[in-house]
DOFI-855194 format. One line per field, with one value per residue (C-alpha): residue number from 1; residue in one letter; chain; x, z, y negated. Coordinates in steps of 0.25 Angstrom, whole numbers, always signed. Layout:
k	(NUM	...)
r	(A	...)
c	(A	...)
px	(X	...)
pz	(Z	...)
py	(Y	...)
***
This chain:
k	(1	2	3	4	5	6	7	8	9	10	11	12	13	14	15	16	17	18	19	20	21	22	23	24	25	26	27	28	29	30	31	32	33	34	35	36	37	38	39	40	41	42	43	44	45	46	47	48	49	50	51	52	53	54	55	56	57	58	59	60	61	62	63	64	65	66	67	68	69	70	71	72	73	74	75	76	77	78	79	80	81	82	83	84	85	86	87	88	89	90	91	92	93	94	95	96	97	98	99	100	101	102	103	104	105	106	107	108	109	110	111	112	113	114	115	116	117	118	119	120	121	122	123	124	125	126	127	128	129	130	131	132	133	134	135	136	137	138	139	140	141	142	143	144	145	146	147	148	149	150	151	152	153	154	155	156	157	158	159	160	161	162	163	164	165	166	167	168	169	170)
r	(X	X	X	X	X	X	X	X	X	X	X	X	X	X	X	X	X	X	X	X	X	X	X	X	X	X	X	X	X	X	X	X	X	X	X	X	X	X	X	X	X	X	X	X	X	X	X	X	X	X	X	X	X	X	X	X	X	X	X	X	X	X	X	X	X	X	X	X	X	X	X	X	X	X	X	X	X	X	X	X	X	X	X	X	X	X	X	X	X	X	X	X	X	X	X	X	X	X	X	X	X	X	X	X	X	X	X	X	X	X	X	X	X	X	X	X	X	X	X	X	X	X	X	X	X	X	X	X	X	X	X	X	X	X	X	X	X	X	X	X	X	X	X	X	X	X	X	X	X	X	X	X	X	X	X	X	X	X	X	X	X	X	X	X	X	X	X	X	X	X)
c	(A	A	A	A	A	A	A	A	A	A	A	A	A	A	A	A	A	A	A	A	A	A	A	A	A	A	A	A	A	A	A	A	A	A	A	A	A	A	A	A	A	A	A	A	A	A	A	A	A	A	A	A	A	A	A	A	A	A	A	A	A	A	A	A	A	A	A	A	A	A	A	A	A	A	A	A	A	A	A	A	A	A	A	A	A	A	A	A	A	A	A	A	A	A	A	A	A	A	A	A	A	A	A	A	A	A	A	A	A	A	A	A	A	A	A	A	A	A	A	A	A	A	A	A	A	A	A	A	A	A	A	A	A	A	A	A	A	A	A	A	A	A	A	A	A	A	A	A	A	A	A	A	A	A	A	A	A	A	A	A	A	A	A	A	A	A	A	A	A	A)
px	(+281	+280	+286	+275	+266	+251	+252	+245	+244	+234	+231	+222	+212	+211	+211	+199	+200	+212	+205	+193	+202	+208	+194	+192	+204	+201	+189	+194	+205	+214	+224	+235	+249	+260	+249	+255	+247	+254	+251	+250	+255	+253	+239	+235	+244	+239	+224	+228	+234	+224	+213	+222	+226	+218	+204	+206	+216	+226	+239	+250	+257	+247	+248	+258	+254	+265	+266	+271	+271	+283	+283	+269	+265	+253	+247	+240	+226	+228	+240	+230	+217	+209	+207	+211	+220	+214	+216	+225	+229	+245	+242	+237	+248	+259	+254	+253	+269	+272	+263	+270	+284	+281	+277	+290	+299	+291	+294	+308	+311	+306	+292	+281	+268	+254	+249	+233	+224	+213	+202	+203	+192	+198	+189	+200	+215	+222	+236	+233	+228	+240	+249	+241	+246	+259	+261	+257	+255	+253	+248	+256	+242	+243	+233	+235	+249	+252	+266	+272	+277	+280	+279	+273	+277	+266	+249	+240	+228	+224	+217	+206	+217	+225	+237	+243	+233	+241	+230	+232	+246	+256)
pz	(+177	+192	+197	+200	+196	+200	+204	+206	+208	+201	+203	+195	+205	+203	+186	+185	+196	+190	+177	+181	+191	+179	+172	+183	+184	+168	+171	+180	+174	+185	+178	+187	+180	+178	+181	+183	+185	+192	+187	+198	+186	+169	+167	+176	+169	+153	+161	+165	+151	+142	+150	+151	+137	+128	+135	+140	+131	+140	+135	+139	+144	+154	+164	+166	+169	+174	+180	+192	+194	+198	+209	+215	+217	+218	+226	+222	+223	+216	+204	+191	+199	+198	+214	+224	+236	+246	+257	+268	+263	+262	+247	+247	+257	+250	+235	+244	+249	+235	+229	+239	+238	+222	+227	+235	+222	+214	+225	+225	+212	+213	+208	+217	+216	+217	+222	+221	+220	+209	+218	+220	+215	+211	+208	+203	+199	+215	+210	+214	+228	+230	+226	+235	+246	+243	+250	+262	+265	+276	+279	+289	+293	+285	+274	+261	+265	+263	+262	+257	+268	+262	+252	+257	+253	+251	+248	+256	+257	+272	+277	+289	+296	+295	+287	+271	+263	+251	+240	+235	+239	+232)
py	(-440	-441	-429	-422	-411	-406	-392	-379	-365	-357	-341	-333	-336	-351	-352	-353	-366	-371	-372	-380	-388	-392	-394	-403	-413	-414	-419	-429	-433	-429	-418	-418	-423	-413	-401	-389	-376	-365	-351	-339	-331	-330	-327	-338	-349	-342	-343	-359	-360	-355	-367	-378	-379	-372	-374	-386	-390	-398	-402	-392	-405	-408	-398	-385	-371	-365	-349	-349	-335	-334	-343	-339	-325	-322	-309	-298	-304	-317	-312	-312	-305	-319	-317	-328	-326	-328	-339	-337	-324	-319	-319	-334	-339	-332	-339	-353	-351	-349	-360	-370	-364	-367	-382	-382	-378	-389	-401	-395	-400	-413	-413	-418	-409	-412	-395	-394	-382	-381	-377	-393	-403	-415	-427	-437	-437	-435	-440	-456	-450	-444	-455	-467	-456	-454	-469	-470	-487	-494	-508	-517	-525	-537	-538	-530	-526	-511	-505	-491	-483	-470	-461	-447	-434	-427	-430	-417	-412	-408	-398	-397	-391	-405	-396	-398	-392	-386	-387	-401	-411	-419)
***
């Protein structure tokens, strides 16, 4: 109803995470609205599938699983073998172009996207967060007087390194 959907990429190296990332959010009563889950290839979304709705026995409505296969390739050692790419690799860097170039055809059409990774912990629902940041205030001195200045683009997460970090943004 906003625009928006909750995005992420999962591999057959990170089921297993995304499913108790899931477990997690339940818990707290954060489920992301509009979820979408995208699926590195079939047996990952049948894998996402089976524990979303028949284990855990969430409404199809509630969140997507979507293969995005065709958009994302991913390399030799993380297409159905369970291993991870490893950091900084050509193989990770060429599934995180592909990631974000998936991200760009989303915004393209007009839909706003909160990305995050499932190796996350969340301890409450992030959305209220990110919307006190989307306008940024300021005060003009006198008492209790604060004012919209703008709207932002985009809420980040930084790195030590002071850069974008891609792992969690709106």
């Amino acid at each position: 109803g906003n625009g928006a959907v909750s995005f992420t990429l999962v591999t057959s190296a990170f089921v297993e995470t995304a499913c108790s990332w899931i477990c997690n959010v339940l818990a707290i009563k954060a489920l992301p609205r509009a979820l979408v889950l995208g699926a590195s290839d079939v047996h990952v979304k049948q894998a996402l599938e089976k524990f979303i709705f028949e284990s855990l026995g969430i409404p199809a409505g509630d969140v997507l699983v979507e293969n995005v296969g065709g958009a994302v390739h991913v390399g030799k050692t993380g297409n159905g073998s369970g291993s991870a790419l490893n950091f900084g690799t050509t193989e990770y860097w060429h599934l995180m172009l592909e990631r974000t170039a998936l991200l760009r055809d989303i915004l393209d059409a007009g839909i706003a996207v909160l990305h995050f990774e499932t190796d996350q912990v969340w301890f409450e629902d992030p959305m209220p967060w990110i919307e006190r940041a989307m306008e940024v205030t300021t005060s003009d001195g006198s008492q209790n007087t604060l004012s919209r200045v703008k709207e932002v683009d985009m809420v980040v997460t930084i790195n030590t390194r002071q850069e974008v970090s891609g792992n969690f943004f709106y």
